[in-house]
C-alpha positions in Angstrom: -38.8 42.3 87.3 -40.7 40.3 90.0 -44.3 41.1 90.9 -43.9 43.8 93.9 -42.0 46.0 91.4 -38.1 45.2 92.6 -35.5 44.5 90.0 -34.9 41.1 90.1 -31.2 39.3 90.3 -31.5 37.9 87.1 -30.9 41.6 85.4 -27.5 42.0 86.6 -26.3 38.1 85.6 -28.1 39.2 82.1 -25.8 42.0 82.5 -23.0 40.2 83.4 -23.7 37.7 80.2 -24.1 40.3 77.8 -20.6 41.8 78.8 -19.0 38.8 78.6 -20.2 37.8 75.3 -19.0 41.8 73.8 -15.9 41.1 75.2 -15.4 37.5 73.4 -16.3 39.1 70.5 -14.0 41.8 70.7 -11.3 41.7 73.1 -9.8 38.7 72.4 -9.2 39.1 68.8 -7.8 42.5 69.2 -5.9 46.0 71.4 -8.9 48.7 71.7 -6.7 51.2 71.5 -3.9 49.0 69.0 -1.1 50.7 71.4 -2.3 48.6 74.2 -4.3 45.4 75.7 -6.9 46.8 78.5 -8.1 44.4 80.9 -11.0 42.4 81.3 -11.5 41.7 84.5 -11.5 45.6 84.5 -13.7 46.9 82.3 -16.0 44.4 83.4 -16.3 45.0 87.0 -16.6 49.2 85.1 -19.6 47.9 83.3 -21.7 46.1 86.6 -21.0 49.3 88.5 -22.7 50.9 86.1 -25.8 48.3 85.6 -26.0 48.2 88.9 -26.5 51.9 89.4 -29.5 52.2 86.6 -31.4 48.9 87.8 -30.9 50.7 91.5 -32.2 54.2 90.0 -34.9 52.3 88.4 -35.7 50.1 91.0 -36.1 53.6 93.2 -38.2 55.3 90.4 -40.8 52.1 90.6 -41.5 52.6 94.3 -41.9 56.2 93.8 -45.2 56.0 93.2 -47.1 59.1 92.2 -50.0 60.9 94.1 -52.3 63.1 93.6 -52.1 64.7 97.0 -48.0 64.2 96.8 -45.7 66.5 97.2 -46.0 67.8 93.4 -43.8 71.3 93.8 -41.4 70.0 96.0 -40.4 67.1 93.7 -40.3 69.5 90.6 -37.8 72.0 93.0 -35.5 68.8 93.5 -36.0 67.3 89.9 -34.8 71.1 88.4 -32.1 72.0 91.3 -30.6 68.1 89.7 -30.4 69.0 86.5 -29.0 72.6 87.4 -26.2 70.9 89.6 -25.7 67.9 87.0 -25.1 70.1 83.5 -22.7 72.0 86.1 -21.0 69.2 86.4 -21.1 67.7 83.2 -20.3 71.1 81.3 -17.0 71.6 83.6 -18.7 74.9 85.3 -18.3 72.7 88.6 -14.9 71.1 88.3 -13.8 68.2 89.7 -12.5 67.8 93.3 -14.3 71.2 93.8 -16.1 71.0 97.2 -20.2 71.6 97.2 -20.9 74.3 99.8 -24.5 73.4 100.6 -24.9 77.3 102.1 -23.7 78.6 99.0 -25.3 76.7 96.7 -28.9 77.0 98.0 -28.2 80.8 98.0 -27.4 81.3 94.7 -30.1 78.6 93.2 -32.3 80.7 95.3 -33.9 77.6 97.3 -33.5 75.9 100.8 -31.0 73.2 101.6 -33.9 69.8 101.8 -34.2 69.7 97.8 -30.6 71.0 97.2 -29.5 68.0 99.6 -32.0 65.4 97.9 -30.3 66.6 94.5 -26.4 66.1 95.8 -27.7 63.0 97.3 -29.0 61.4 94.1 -25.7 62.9 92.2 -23.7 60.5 94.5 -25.9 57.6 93.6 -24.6 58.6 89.7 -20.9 58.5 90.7 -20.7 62.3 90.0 -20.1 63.5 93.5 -17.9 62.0 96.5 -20.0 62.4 99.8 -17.7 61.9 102.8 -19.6 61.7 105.9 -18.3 64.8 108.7 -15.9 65.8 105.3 -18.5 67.4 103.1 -19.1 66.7 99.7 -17.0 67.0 96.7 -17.4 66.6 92.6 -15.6 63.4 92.1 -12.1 63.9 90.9 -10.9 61.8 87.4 -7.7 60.5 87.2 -5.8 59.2 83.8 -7.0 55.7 85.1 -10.3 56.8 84.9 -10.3 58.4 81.3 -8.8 55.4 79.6 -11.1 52.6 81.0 -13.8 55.0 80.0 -12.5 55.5 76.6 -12.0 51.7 76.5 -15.2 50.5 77.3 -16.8 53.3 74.4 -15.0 51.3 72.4 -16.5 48.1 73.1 -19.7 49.4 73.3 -19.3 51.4 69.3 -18.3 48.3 67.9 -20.9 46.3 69.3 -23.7 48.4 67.9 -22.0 48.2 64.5 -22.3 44.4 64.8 -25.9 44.8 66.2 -26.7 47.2 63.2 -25.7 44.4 60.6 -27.2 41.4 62.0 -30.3 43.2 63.0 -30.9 44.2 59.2 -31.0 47.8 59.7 -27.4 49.3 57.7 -29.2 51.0 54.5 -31.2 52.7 57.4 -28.5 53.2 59.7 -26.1 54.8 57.5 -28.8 56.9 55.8 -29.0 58.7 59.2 -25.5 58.6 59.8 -24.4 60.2 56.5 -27.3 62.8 57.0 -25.5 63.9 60.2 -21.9 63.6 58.6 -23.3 65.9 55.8 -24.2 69.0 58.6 -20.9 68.2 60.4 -19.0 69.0 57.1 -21.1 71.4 57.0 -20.2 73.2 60.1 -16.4 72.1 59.7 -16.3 74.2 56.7 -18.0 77.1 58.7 -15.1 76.5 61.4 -18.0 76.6 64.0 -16.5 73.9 66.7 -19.4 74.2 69.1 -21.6 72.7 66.6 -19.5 69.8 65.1 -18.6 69.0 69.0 -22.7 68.8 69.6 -23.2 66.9 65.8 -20.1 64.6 67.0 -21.9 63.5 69.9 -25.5 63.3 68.2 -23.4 60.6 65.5 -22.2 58.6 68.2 -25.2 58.7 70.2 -27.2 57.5 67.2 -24.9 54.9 66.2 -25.7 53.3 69.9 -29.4 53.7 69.6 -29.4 52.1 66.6 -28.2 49.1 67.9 -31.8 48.2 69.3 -30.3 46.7 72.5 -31.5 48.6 75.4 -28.6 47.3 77.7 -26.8 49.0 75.9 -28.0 51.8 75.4 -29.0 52.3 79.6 -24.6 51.6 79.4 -24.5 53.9 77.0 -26.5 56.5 78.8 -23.5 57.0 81.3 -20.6 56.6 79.7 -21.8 59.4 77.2 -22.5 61.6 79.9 -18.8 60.9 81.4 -17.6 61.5 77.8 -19.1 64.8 77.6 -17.7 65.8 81.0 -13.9 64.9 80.1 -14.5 67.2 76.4 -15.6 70.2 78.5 -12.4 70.1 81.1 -9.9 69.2 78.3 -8.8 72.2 76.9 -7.3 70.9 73.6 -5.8 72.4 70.8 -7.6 73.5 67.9 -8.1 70.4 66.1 -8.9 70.0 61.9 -12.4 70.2 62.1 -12.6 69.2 58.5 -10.4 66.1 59.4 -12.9 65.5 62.3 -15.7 65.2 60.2 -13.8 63.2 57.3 -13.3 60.4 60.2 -16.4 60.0 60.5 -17.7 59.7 56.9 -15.0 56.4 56.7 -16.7 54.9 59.4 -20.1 55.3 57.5 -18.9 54.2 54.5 -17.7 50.5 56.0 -20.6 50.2 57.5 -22.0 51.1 54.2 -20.0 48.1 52.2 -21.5 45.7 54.7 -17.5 45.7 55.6 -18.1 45.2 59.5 -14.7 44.3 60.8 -13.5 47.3 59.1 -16.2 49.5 60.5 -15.7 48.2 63.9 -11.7 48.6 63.7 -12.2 51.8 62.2 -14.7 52.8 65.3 -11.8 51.3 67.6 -9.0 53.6 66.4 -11.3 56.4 66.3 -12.3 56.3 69.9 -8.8 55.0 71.1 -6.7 57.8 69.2 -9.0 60.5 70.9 -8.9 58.8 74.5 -4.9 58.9 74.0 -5.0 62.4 72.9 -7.0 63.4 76.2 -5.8 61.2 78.4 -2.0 62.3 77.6 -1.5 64.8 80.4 -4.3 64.5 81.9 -3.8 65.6 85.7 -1.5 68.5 84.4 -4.7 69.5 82.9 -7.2 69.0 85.4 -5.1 69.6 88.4 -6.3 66.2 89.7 
């Protein structure tokens, strides 16, 4: 970061470096998805779109700078009509390829159209809307394309942490916390309450990032999460085993356990791949994208 507060080049080549490296590490020596061989030109050009839009978000956050005679209940208005619009979005509730009718949206969020307009502006910035100028604005459609490159590069990114986890030191800790939270999901598995081993499924994968210590990472991370939980909520799969769900987990723990990390990482990588197959099969059927 250079002196007046901008985001200097030198993030994005960091960026660039880091992904590089992951992908050495991992693509090279193996499928993500053992069915098929993803690109790397690909997922890296993915993976600086999305650098590129949390150093710009950032960047726009440092110049921001508060004051006390600042608009302070104008920018709360916008800050909640964003997250109003974005768990529509992410929850399915606003689906994509829907079209945002500014009119209708400000009169049932009960506010004018400035802070409703700052919010869809800041949702294109995030790649969750399409704003076409003199065409409107529309929640950005997914396509199969879309939900295997995002299933690939969660892959890469799981079994980097893992790696992270075991040369930082930290697996006795790590594992601790993940078996605490495979524990509850067996829990609710055996309860047959699906809303909850969908929300501790989630909480295990989000943990197993953070633990990796590398806040690149975890600002990827951060998005391609937030993707993830959009596709679950407009997928409308089968019941699946819940207890089998959990029970995938608990393998995964237990390599990283055993200090076993190729095992934990190629466990990680069939986990992730097998469920982006299952979603991605069908896909626009689905959707109607």
């Amino acid at each position: 970061m250079r002196g007046d507060g901008r985001i200097s080049g030198g993030v994005l080549k960091g960026g660039k470096k880091f992904i590089w490296q992951l992908l050495d590490k991992l693509v090279e020596e193996s499928t993500i998805c053992e069915s098929r061989v993803v690109c790397r030109r690909s997922i890296v050009d993915n993976l600086l779109k999305i650098i590129r839009l949390g150093t710009n978000n950032l960047e726009k956050n440092l110049k921001e700078k508060p004051s006390a005679l600042g608009h302070i209940e104008n920018k709360s208005l916008r800050t909640h009509v964003l997250d109003m619009l974005h768990a529509a979005i992410v929850n399915g509730e606003l689906k994509p390829g829907q079209t945002l009718i500014e009119a209708e949206l400000a009169a049932q969020l009960g506010v004018s159209r400035a802070p409703l307009r700052e919010a869809i502006n800041i949702l294109g910035t995030q790649g969750l809307v399409e704003i076409v100028p003199y065409h409107g604005t529309k929640v950005k459609k997914l396509a199969r394309k879309d939900i295997e490159e995002l299933y690939s590069i969660r892959s890469l990114m799981e079994g980097f942490a893992i790696q992270r986890i075991s040369a930082l030191g930290r697996t006795q800790e790590v594992v601790a916390e993940l078996r605490a939270i495979c524990d509850s999901m067996m829990e609710a598995a055996e309860a047959d309450d699906l809303r909850q081993v969908n929300e501790l499924d989630r909480h295990f994968h989000d943990t197993l990032v953070a633990s990796s210590k590398n806040d690149l990472l975890v600002m990827l991370w951060s998005t391609v999460s937030m993707r993830v939980r959009q596709v679950m909520s407009l997928r409308n799969r089968s019941r699946r085993n819940l207890l089998e769900i959990a029970g995938n987990h608990l393998i995964i723990v237990d390599a990283i356990g055993r200090e076993e990390v190729e095992e934990a990482v190629r466990l990680v990588h069939h986990h992730v791949g097998t469920a982006g197959d299952l979603i991605a099969e069908g896909w626009e059927e689905d959707t109607g994208a």
